[in-house]
N, C-alpha and C positions, 0 to 999 in steps of 0.2 A: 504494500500500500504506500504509494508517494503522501507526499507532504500536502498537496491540494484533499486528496480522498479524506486525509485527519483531520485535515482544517472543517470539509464539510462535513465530518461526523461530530465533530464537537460543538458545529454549529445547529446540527440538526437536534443534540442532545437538548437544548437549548439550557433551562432550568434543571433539566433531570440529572446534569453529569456524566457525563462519558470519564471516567478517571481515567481507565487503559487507553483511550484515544490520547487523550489528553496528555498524559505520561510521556507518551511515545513520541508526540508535537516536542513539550519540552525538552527531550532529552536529543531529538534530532537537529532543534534550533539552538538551542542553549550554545555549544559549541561554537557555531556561528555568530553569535554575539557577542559570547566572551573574546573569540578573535578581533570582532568591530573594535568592543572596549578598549583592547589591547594595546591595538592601532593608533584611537583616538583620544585615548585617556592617559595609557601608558602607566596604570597603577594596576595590580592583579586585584586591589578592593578594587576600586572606582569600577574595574570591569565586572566583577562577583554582585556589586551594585546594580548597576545596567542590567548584566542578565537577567536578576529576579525583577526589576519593575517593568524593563518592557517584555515578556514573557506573561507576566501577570496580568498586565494589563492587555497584552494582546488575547489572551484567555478571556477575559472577562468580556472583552468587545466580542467576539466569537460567542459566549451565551449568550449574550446579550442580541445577535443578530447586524449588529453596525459594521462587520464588514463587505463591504460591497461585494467583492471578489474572491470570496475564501478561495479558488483556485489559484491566487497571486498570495498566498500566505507570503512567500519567502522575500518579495516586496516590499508588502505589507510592513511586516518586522524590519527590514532596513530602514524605511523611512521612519518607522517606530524607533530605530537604534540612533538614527541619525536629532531628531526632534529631542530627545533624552537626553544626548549627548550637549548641545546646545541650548540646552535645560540646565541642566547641568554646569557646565561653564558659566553661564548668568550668575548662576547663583554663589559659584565661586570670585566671581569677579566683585558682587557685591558684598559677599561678607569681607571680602579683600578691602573693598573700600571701606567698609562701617570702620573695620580695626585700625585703616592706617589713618581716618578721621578721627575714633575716638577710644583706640584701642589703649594708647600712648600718656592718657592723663592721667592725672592722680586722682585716687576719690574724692568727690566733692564733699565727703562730708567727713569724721572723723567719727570712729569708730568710740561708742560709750567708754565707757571704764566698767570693767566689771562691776558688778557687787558684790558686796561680801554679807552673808548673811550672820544676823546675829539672832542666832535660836532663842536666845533668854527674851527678847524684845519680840521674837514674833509668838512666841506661846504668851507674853503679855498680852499682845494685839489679840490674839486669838479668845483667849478669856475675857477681855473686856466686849466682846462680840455678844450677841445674843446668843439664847442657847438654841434657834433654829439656823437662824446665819450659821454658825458654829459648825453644825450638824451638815448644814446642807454642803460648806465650803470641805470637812473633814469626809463626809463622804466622798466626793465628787470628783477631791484630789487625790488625800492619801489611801481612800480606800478604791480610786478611782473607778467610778460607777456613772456611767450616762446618768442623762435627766432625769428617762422614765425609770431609771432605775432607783433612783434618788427620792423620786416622786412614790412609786408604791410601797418605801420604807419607810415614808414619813407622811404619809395621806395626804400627799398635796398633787396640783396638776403640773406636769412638766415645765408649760409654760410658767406656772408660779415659782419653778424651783429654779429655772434661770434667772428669773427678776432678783429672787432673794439673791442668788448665788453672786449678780454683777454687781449688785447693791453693797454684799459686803467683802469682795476685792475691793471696791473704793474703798471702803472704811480699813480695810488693813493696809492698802496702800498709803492710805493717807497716815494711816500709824506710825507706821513704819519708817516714811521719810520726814514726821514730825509735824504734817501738814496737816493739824487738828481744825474740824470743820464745824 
């Protein structure tokens, strides 16, 4: 069976998949593109590239029914190799440009300073907390448990247990950095 009879079996497969046709396509063309890649790329990725997207994509057009000629399969996939390829290259040429625009500066902004945490001051925060704040914050982290998980150990609704839960991060945040409110 040539190369046009697989093309039209896999097209005729349409949705249902022909794998052994199909199998058989790829492994007769594949070669032949990795050769194009080769040629045109001159990386054995870039070209291991190439073969699985235009193969892939030539498959999909084949169920799909978008190629006119499935007798010109071996066309077909060169102008597929060739549109990839100068796909391809764009996209290298632009991430070239983004880096040597703004690959080169330094970061605009200056990285925090760690913090250092002090356990005695946040179990103070912690205890000055209500005893649901408390519950829902100690849940939610140290025993860490989603909402609703949070929610069917303390009879409240999900939604209610995030409101509490963001309500007293602020209040320990604000403990914590002295920013009593």
């Amino acid at each position: 069976m040539d190369d046009a009879a697989l093309a039209r079996r896999v097209a005729a497969a349409g949705a249902r998949v022909d794998s052994e046709a199909e199998a058989e396509l790829y492994r007769r063309l594949a070669k032949r593109v990795r050769l194009y890649g080769l040629r045109h790329l001159r990386e054995a990725q870039a070209a291991a590239d190439l073969v699985q997207q235009v193969l892939l994509t030539t498959l999909e057009r084949l169920r799909a029914g978008a190629v006119r000629e499935p007798e010109k399969i071996a066309s077909f996939v060169l102008g597929m190799c060739r549109m990839t390829v100068l796909e391809m290259r764009r996209g290298t040429r632009r991430r070239e440009a983004l880096l040597a625009t703004w690959g080169e500066r330094e970061e605009a902004y200056e990285a925090p300073e760690p913090l250092s945490l002090d356990r005695e001051r946040l179990a103070g925060c912690l205890e000055a907390l209500a005893e649901r704040e408390r519950s829902v914050v100690l849940l939610s982290f140290f025993a860490d448990k989603a909402a609703h998980e949070v929610a069917a150990a303390l009879a409240l609704s999900a939604g209610n247990v995030r409101v509490i839960r963001h309500r007293a991060l602020a209040k320990l945040r604000a403990c914590l950095t002295g920013e009593q409110s």
